[in-house]
N, C-alpha and C positions, 0 to 999 in steps of 0.2 A: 430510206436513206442509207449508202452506202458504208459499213463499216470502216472507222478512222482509229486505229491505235493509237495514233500521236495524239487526236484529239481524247480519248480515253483516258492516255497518259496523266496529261494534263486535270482532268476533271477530277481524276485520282489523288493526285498530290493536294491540287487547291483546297479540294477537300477535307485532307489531314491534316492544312495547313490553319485550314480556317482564318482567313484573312479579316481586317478590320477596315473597314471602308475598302477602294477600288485603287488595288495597286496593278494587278495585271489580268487582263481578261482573255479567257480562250481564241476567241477568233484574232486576237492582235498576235498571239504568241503565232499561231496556225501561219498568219498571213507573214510574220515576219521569220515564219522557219525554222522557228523556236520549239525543242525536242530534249526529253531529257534523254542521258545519256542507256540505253537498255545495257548497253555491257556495265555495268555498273560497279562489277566485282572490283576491278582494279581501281578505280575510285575509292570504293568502299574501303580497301588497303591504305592506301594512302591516307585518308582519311582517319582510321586509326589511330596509324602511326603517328601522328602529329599530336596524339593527345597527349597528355601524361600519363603513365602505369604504375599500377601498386606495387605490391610486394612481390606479389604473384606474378609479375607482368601481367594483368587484365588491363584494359587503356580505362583510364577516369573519364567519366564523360565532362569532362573542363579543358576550355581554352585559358592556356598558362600565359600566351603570349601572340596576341592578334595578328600582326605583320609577320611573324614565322607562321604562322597558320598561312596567311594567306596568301604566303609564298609558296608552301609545301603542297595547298591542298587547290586553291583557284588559279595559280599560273602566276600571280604578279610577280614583278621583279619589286628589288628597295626603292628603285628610282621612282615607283609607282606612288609610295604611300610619303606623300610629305608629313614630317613631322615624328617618322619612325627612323630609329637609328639604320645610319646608312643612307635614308633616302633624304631629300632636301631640305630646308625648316620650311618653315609656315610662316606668310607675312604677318606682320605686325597685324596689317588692316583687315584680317579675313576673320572680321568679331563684330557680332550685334552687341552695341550700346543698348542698357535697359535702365536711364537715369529717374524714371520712375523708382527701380528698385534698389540704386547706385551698386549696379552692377554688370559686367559685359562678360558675354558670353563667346567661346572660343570652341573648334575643333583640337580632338587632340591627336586627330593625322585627317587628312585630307588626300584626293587622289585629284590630278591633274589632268583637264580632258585632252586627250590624241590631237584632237583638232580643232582648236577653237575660234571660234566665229567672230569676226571685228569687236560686234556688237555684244557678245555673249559673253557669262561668267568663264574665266579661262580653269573652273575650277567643275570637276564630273560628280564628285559624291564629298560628303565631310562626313566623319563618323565620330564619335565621342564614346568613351570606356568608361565603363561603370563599374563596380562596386561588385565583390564576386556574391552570388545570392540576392544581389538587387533586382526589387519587382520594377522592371520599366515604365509601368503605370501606377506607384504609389508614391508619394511623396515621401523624400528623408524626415521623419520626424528631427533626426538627432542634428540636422544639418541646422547650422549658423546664420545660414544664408537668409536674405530677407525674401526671396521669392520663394517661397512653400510651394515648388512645383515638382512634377514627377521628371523624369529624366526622357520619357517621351516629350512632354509638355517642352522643356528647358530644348531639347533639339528640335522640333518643328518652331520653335520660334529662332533660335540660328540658322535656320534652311529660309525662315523669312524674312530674314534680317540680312541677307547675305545675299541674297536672290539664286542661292542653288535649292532645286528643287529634292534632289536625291540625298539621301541620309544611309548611315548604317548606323544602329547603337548596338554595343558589344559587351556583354560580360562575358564570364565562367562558362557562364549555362548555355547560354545564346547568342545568336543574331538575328536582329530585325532589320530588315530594308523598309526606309521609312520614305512616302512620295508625297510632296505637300508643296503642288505647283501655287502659284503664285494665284488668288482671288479662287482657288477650288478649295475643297475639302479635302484634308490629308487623309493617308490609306497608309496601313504597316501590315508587313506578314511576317513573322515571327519563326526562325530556324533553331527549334530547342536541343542541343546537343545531344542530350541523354536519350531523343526518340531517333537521333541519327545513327545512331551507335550500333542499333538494334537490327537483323535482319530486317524487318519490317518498314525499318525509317530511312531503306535506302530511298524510293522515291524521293521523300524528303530530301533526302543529301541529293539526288540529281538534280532536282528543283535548284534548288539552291546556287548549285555548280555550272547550271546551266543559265542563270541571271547573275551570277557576280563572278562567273569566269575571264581571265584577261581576256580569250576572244570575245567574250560580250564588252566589255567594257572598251578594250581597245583595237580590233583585228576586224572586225566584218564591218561591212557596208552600213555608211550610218542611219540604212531607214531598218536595220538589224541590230543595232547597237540597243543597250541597255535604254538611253534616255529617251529616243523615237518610242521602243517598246511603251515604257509606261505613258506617254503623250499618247499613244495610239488607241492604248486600252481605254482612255477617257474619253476617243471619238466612239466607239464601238460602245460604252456604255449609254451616251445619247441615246445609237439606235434603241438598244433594251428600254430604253421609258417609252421612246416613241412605239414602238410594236406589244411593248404593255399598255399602253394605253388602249389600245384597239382592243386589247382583251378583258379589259372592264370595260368599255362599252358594251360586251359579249355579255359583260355578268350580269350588267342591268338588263338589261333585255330577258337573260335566261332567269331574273329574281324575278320579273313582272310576271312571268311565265307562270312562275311555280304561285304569286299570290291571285294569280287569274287561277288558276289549279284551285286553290284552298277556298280562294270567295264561290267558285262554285259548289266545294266540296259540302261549305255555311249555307247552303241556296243563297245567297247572295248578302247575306247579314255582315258578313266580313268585313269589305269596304260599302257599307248599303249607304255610311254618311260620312263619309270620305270624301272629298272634291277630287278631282283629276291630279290639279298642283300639288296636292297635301300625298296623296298616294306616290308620286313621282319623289318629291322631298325626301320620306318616308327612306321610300327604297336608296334613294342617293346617303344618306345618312349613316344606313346600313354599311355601305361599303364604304363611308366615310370610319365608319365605324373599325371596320376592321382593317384599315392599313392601319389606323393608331396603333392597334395591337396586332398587326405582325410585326412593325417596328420598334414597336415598345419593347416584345419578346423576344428577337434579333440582336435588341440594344443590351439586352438582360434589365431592363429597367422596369418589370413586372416582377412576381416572384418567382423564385427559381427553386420555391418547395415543390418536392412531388405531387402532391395533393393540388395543386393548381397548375402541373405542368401533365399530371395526364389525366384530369378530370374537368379542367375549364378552359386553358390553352387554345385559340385558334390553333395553333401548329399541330398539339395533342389531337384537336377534334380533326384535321383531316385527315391523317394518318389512321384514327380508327375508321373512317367513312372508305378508304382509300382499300382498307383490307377489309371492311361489309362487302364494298365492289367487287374482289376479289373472290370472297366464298357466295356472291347474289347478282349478280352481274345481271341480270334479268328480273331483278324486282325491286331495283333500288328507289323504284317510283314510287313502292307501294310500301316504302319503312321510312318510319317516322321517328323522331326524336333528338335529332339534330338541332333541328333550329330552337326547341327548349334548353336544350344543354346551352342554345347561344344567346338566347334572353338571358338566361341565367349568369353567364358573363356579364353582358352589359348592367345587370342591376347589379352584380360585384364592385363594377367599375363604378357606377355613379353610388355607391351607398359606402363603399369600405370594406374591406375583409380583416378581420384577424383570427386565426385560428393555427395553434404552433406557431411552427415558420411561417406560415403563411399570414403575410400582412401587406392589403392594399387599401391606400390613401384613399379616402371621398373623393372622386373627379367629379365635381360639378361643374355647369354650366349645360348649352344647348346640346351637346356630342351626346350623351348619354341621358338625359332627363326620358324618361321613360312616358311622359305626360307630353310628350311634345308629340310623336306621331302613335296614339295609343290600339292606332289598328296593329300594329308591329303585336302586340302581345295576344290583339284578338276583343279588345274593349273598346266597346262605342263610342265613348269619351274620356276625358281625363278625370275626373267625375266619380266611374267607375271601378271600383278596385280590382273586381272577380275577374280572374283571368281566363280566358279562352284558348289554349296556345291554338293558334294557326296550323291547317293542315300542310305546311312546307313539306315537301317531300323530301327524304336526306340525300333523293339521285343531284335534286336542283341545287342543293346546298354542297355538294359534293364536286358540283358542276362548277357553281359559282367558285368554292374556296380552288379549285384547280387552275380559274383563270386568273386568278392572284398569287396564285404561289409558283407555277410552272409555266415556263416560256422554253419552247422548241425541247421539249424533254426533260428539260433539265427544274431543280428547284432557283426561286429566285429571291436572291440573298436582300434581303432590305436595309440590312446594314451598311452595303455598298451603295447605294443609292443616296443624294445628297437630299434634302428635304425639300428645296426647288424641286428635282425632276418627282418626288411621291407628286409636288402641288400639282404639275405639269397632266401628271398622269390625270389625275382627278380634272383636271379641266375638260376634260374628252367628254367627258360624262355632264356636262353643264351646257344650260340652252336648249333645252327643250320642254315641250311640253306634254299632257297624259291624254287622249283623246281615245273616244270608242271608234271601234273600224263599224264604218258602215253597209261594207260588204266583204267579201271577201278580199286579203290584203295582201300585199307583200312590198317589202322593206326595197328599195333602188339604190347601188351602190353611191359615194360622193363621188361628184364630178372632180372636185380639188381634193388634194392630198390629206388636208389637214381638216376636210369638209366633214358631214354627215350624212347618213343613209337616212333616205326619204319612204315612210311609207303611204304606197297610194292605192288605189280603191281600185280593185282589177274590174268588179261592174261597171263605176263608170268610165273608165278607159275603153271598156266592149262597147257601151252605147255610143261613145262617141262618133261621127263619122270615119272612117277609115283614112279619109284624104288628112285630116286632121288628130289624127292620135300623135303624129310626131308631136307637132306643135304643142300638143296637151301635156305629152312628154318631159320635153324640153323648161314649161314653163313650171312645173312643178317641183322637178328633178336637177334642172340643169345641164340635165343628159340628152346626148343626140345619139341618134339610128342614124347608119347607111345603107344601103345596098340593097343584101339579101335581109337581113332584120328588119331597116323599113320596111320591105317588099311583105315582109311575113303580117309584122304588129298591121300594116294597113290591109290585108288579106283574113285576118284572125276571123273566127265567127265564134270561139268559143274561149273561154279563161284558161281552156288546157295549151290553146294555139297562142294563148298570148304569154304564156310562159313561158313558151318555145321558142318565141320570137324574141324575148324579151332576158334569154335564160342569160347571156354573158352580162348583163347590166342589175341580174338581182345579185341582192345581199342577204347569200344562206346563210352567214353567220351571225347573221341578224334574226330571219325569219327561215329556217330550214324549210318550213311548208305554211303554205298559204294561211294567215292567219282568220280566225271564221268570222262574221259580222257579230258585232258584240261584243267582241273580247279588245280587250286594252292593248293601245298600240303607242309609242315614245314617236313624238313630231318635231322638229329642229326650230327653230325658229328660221325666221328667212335671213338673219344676221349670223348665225351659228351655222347654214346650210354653206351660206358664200363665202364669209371669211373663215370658218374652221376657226378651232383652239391650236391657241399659237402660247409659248412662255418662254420668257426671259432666260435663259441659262445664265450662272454665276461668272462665265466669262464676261457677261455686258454689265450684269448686277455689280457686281464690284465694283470697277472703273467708275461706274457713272454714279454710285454712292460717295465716292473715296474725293471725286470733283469735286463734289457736290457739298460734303460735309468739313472737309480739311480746310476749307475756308471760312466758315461759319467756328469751326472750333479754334482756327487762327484767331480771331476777332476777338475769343475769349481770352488771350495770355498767353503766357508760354506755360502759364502751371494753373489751368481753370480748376476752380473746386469741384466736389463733387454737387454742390446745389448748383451750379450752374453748367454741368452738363447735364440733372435730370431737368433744368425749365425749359431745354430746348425741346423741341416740336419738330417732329418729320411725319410729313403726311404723302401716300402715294394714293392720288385720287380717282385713278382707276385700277385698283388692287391685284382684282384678280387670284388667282392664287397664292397671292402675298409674298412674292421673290422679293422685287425688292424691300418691303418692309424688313425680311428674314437678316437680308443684308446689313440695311441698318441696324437691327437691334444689334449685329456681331460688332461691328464698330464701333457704334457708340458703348455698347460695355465694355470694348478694348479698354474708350476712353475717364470710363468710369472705372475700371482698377486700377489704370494710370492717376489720377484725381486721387484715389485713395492711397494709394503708395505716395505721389506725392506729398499730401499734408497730412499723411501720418496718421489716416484715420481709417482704415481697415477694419470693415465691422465685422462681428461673427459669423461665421463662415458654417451652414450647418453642415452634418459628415455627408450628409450624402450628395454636396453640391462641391465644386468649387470656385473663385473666386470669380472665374470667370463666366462661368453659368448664373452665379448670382446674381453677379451684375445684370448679366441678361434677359433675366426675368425681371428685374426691377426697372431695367427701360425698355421692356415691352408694356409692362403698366402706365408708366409716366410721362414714355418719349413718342408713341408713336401714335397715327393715322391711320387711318383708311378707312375708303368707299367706293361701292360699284354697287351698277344699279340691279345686277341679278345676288336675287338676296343668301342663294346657296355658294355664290363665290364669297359673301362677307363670311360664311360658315366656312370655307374651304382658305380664307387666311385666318382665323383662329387655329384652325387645324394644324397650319404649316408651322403658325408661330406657340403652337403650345408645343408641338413636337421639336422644335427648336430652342426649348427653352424646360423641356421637361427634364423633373428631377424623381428619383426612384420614390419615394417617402413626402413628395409634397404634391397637393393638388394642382389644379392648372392654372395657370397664368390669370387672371381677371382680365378681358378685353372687352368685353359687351357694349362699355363707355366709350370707346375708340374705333372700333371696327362696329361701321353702318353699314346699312344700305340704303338706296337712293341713288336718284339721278344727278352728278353731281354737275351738270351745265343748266339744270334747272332750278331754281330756289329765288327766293327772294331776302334782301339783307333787312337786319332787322326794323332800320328806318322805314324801310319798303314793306316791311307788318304793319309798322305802326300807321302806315298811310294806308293803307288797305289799296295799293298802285305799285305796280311794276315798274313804271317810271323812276328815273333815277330824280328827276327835278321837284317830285311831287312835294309840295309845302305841307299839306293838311293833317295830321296825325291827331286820328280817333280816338286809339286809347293806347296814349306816348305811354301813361304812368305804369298802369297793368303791367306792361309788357315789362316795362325797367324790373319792376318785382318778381315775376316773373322769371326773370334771369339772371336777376340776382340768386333767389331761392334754387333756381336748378344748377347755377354755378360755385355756389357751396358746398351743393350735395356733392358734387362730380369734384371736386377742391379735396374733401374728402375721401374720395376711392384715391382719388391718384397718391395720398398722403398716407394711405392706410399700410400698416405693418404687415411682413407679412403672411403673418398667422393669422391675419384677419378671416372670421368666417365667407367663407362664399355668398350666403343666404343673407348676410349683413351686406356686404358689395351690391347684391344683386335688392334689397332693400333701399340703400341711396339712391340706384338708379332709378331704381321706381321713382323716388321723390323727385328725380331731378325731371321724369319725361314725364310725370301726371303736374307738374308745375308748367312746364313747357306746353302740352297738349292742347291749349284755347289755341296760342300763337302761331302753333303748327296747323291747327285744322284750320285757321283763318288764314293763313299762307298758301296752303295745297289748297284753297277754294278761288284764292285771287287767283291764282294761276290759272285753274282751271277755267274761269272767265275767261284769260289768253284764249286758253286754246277751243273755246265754245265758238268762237269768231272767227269769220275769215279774214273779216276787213276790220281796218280800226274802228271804223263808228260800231259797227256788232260787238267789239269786244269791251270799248266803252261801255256799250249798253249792261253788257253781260257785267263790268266791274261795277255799275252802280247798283244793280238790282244786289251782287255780293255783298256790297258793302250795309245796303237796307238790311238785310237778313243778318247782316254781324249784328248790327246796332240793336236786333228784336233779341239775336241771342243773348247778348250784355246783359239785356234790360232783364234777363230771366226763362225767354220765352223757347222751351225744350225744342219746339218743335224746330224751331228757325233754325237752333242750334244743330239738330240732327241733318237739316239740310243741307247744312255747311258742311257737315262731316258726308253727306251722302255727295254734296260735289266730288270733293278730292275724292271722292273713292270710287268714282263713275272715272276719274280722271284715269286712275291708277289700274283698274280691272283689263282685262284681255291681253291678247298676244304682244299688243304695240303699247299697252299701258304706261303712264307716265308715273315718277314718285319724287316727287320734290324732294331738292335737301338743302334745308336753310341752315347755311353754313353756319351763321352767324348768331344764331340762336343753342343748335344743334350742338356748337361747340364752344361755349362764350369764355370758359375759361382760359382762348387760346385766343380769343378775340380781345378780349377786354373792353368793351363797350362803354364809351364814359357819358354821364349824367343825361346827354343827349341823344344819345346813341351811335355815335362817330366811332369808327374802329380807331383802335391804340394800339391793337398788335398784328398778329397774325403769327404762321406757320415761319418758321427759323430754315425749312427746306423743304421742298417738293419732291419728287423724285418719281418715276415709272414710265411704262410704255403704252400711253394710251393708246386707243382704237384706231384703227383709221379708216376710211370709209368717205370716199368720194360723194357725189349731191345723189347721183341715181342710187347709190346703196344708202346712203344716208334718209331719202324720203322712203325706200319701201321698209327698212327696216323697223324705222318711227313714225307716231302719231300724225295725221293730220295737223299742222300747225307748228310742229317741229323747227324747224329750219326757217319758218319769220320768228318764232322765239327767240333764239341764236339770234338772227340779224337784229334784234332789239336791242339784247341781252349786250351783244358787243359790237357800237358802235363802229361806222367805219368798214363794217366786213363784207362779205358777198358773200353769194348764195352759190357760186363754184369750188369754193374754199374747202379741202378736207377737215373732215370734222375734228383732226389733230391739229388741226390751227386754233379753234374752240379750247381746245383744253390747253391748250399754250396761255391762252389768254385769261383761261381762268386759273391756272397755277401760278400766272404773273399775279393777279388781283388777291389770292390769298395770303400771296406772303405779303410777309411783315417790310419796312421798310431797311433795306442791307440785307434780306432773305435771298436764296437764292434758289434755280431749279436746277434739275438734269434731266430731261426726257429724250426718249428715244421717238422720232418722227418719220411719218412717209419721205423718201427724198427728193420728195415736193417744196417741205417746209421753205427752202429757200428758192421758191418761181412761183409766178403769175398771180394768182387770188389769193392759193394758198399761203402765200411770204406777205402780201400785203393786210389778209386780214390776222395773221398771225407775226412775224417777226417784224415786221416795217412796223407797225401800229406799238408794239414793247419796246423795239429803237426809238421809237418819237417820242414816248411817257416815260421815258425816265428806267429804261432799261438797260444792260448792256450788257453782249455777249462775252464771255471772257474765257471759255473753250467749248471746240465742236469739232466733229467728225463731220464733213460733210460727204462722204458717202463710204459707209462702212458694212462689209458682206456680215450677211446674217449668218452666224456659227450653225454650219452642217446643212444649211440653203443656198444650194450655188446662186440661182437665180434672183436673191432675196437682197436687194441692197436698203439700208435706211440710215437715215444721218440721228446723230446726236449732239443737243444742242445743252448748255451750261448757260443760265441767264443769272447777274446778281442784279436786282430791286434799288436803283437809286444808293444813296449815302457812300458806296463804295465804288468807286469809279477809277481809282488807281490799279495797278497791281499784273502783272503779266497775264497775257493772252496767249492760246496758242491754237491752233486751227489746223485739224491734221497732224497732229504733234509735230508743229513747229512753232517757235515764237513769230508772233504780228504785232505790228504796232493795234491793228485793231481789227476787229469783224463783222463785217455788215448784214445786213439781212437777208443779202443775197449768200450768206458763208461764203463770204471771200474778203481777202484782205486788205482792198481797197475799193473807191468807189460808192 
């Protein structure tokens, strides 16, 4: 790669600057010609001069007076800075109300944009002056004021309040350029005077000079100007998650390597009773594992004693593997000790540290439990205490930690990264499965972008006939040969010629060389091969939260309490990485400080949270949902929302209660247990009482975590639960058994058969009889096992305290809001992906529907049947939703019972997919039928199923 000064430049300064979240990123600056100034000298004078000098004339490193500053030293004229003397006042109206805290927030100068756009704030940056010596991120103790917030905090919420996205805050000491667009994450880089001053801190001052210069702000071409600039740097940070992602795919691949290394190293004791799934989990975990703490350690929200920053640190430990490399560059295979230093983390993490400064919280739950994947330490079971450490080699560890910390050269900042795109990233790595190669292998790149590499068997590829290896190709892969490659792979006679033939469609970063028969190889699923991982960005997340909730929270008052924003329920029932869940929790705690500030009941706030974090950990316990049926995404939305919600000094968030997994288009309600029938008509209920008790007892238990303080032990949390799912457990395994009856069946009279022989076998279990009992439990689990396995989830049992099931078992509530982007997946992807009987379940399950229908009509249908009545959703769908099977087994069928659409986008470009169109659709549940619509952002009188405004 060709030497770039200017890109140098830049990775120099940012550098020294050390940014906080993503205010400007190198290739935006590159591409918009953005350079600091090299002559710098005469700057550097000027700069000076503008400071104030002591006795001696040396200049103070303090700004005496901003708008003279930023006349003398960035180019502005008076006219420039509303609100400073000389230049023009400031309207009345350019101030966020905050009658939560009865009090409204104001600029105290503001710059006016060169050219503003019909539609656009006519206003480019607002800045606000602080206090000489004020920490921008700590709150005034001594201040009067009722919002206890820091003076960052109190200006990103005027930048939100106002709708300008650019900030400056200014003392003595500093300036910060503060970017907090609208439904993103804010970002500030911080210009400290005292290191400007300095030979050394010229970088600095061009940095600076060259982002808040009058040509930036008002003279060059506006896809150069300052405000393009940081809008730009947020597309260029997409790419970075999407091209990290591909390099944790790398890691998994390069960990399976290094534990195929070790289980040989054991002669094979390592994983000797390990299953495929559980070794796959295992390894995902791991790196589940350690984005928590790069971001944790990024955040500073680990300890920042030395003793834990260079003896236990992911950061610490690559950095020494990084200079082992350096002085062993050829034996890095054959040293060990890495991956004990990294167990050794992980049981810090799940156990607590204190020692001196060094002090970290219990993290409990599944992330760290050491009992959960115990080959990871080298032990057979969990059972076992003696530990083995695994032969991890520190080149694999060395390998792996490089594909998470480094992209194109450079390190990679996790701070800037928003906790959607870590989820994002971690999705890459989800949908597969652990199988052994039965001959020699190698990995085949995705056909689609966002697809996976295929590995297939290069023996049976040789055997096949020559005329037919495309074909064999093709149906495995996805992948087509022409020409001279066909020519070659159907000429091959040996594995070397079918390499050759075959060399531009393998994936070396997958499998550099042929993988040998024996050895463990990662297999996509046939749903993860074709559709790829795909995630939400906070551009769609927002919007279709803020729909979705601002009406539901209308309904409550103008001033709801704080018990009735935590009874509300938001469930996203194909989770996934948990974007939108992330979203809501941010919202709804908005509206849970608001609640508190309004009546006045502001609880203790502990130091190392604040109010708004708190809140947010407290409606990620109380307020939220989720389910999906691959049970390492239910693991990878804890992850997103503990990280989202994580405090230095307190454990993680309790979700276990709320975050399932399961199928959520299969399950039966709980009348439909008590009938031991899938039919919605069914009269006859076996054992109505049990079940009531039953759910009563598990709905107490689960009453209780959500109610729990929260210093609640962990081990007590995860104790309720216990009580709530071994209470539950007859009514579940009698559920996942009827089902499985369905799907035993082709035709109704078979599957009839198949529910009554179920139903004999509960009756013998009732009565006592173990074995009957085991059978039930060996259904569902015949149900649930292999690649296309199924895993019921009875909503209505699973979650009853959100149901409220009365005397008879009749729902009384439901979900207050739905919200996410389920699947989509036409009939041909929909039957190879699942079960045999799939897709007549569906047509059972919801009336009305056809068998052509995208399976995002299914989940339309079922996020209508969850909620509550006056509940509302917002899903994002194929822009199918409104034509042919798809609109009638999905939106015509919620228009006829009692639904009504009241906003959508009907065909909106996927952010950073040219090709990717999909509609978004807003449904409220009966009871509320008034109230504005709008379609496309405009107002309609109404919206039909087809998303259009009449008709």
């Amino acid at each position: 790669m060709a030497y770039d000064p200017t890109e140098r430049a830049h990775k120099e300064w940012i550098g020294y600057a050390q940014p906080v979240g993503l205010v400007v990123s190198v290739p935006a600056l590159l591409e918009a010609g953005a350079a600091p100034d090299r002559n710098i000298i005469p700057l550097h004078r000027a700069f000076l001069d503008a400071l104030p000098a002591d006795r001696s004339g040396e200049p103070v490193p303090e700004i005496a007076d901003f708008p003279r500053f930023a006349q003398a030293v960035l180019g502005w004229e008076e006219t420039d800075i509303a609100g400073a003397p000389g230049g023009p006042p400031l309207p009345e109206d350019l101030a966020a109300h905050l009658p939560e805290y009865h009090e409204t927030l104001r600029p105290d100068f503001a710059v006016p944009e060169f050219d503003p756009k019909p539609d656009a704030s006519p206003w480019l940056l607002l800045g606000q002056i602080v206090a000489a010596g004020a920490n921008f991120d700590k709150e005034h103790e001594e201040s009067a004021r009722r919002w206890q917030a820091s003076p960052q905090q109190r200006l990103e919420r005027l930048l939100r309040g106002t709708g300008v996205p650019i900030g400056l805050l200014v003392s003595a000491q500093a300036i910060r350029l503060v970017y907090a667009p609208r439904g993103e994450t804010s970002g500030h880089l911080t210009f400290r005077v005292a290191e400007m001053v300095q030979v050394a801190g010229r970088p600095l001052l061009a940095a600076m000079h060259m982002l808040l210069s009058a040509e930036r702000l008002f003279s060059l071409g506006s896809e150069q100007r300052l405000p393009a600039l940081l809008a730009n740097s947020r597309k260029y940070q997409n790419l970075v998650s999407t091209q990290l992602a591909g390099q944790v795919l790398e890691a998994l691949y390069e960990l399976l390597r290094g534990f195929q290394a070790a289980d040989d190293h054991a002669k094979g004791d390592l994983l000797r009773d390990a299953q495929g799934q559980t070794v796959y989990q295992g390894l995902l975990t791991v790196l589940l594992r350690l984005v928590f703490l790069l971001y944790a350690e990024d955040r500073g929200l680990l300890s920042s004693s030395s003793l834990f920053l260079e003896n236990y640190s992911v950061g610490g430990l690559f950095e020494q593997l990084r200079e082992d490399r350096a002085h062993h560059p050829d034996t890095m295979d054959q040293r060990y000790g890495g991956w004990a230093r990294l167990l050794s983390l992980f049981r810090m993490l799940w156990r607590g540290a204190r020692h001196g400064e060094l002090h970290i919280p219990p993290r409990r739950g599944y992330l760290f439990d050491p009992d959960r994947f115990p080959f990871l330490e080298g032990r057979p079971d969990a059972r076992t205490e003696q530990v083995q450490i695994p032969h991890v080699a520190d080149g694999v560890l060395y390998r792996v930690l490089r594909k998470l910390l480094i992209l194109k050269g450079e390190r990679i900042s996790y701070r800037t990264l928003d906790v959607e795109q870590i989820g994002s990233v971690y999705e890459a790595v989800m949908g597969f499965d652990l199988e052994v190669a039965r001959g020699p292998s190698i990995a085949i790149k995705a056909k689609k972008k966002h697809g996976a590499p295929v590995t297939i068997n290069l023996e049976a590829l040789l055997a096949t006939p020559g005329a037919k290896r495309k074909a064999w190709l093709k149906e495995r892969t996805d992948q087509d040969v022409s020409g001279q490659a066909q020519k070659a792979l159907r000429d091959a006679e040996t594995i070397e010629d079918l390499l050759a033939a075959l060399e531009r469609k393998v994936a070396r970063n997958i499998t550099p060389a042929p993988v040998a028969k024996g050895a463990m190889v990662f297999q996509p699923s046939a749903e993860r091969r074709r559709s790829g991982s795909h995630y939400t960005p906070r551009s769609l997340t927002s919007p279709i939260v803020e729909h979705t909730l601002a009406p539901v929270l209308a309904e409550l008052g103008a001033q709801p309490t704080p018990e009735q924003i935590l009874a509300l329920k938001v469930c996203d029932p194909a989770m996934g990485s948990g974007a939108f869940l992330v979203e809501a929790c941010r919202q709804l705690g908005a509206a849970l400080v608001k609640a508190w500030h309004d009546h006045d009941r502001l609880p203790v706030i502990p130091p190392d949270e604040d109010e708004l974090l708190y809140a947010q950990r407290v409606v990620a316990q109380r307020c939220l949902y989720g389910v999906d049926k691959n049970p390492m995404a239910a693991d990878l939305a804890k992850l997103s929302l503990w990280l989202a919600t994580l405090a230095r000094d307190h454990p993680f968030t309790f979700l276990d209660h709320s975050l399932r997994s399961g199928d959520s288009l299969v399950g039966l309600s709980a009348r439909q247990i008590a009938a031991m029938h899938w039919a919605p008509e069914a009269t006859t209920y076996s054992f109505e009482q049990s079940l009531k008790d039953s759910i009563r007892r598990a709905a107490k238990s689960r009453t209780e975590i959500l109610l729990a303080r929260e210093d609640t032990p962990y081990a007590l949390l995860e104790q309720k639960l216990g009580n709530a799912d071994q209470a539950l457990e007859p009514a579940r395994r009698a559920g996942d058994a009827v089902v499985a009856a369905h799907f035993a069946g082709k035709k109704r009279r078979e599957r009839e058969e198949q529910r009554q022989k179920t139903v004999a076998l509960h009756e013998r279990a009732v009565g006592g009889d173990a074995q009957a009992d085991l059978e039930l439990w060996e259904a569902g689990l015949k149900l649930a096992v292999g690649a296309k396995g199924v895993r019921p989830f009875h909503w209505e049992i699973e979650y009853p305290e959100v149901f409220e099931l009365d005397e008879h078992l009749y729902r009384n509530g439901g979900f207050d809001a739905i919200v996410g982007n389920p699947p989509f997946a036409g009939k041909n992807t929909l039957l190879d992906a699942n079960a045999e009987g799939y897709l007549d379940w569906l047509k059972q399950e919801h009336p009305e529907s056809h068998g052509n229908a995208d399976l995002v009509a299914h989940f339309f249908r079922r996020g209508f049947d969850l909620l509550r009545e006056g509940g509302r959703f917002g899903l994002i769908a194929t822009n199918t939703i409104g034509q042919g099977d798809t609109r009638s087994t999905g939106l015509r069928w919620i228009c006829t019972h009692g639904g009504t659409i009241y906003w959508a986008r009907k065909r909106l470009k996927w952010p950073g997919e040219a090709a990717v169109m999909v509609s978004v659709v807003h449904v409220v549940k009966r009871g509320v039928q008034g109230g504005a619509r709008r379609l496309d952002d405009r107002p309609v009188e109404k919206i039909t199923a087809y998303l259009f405004h009449e008709g």
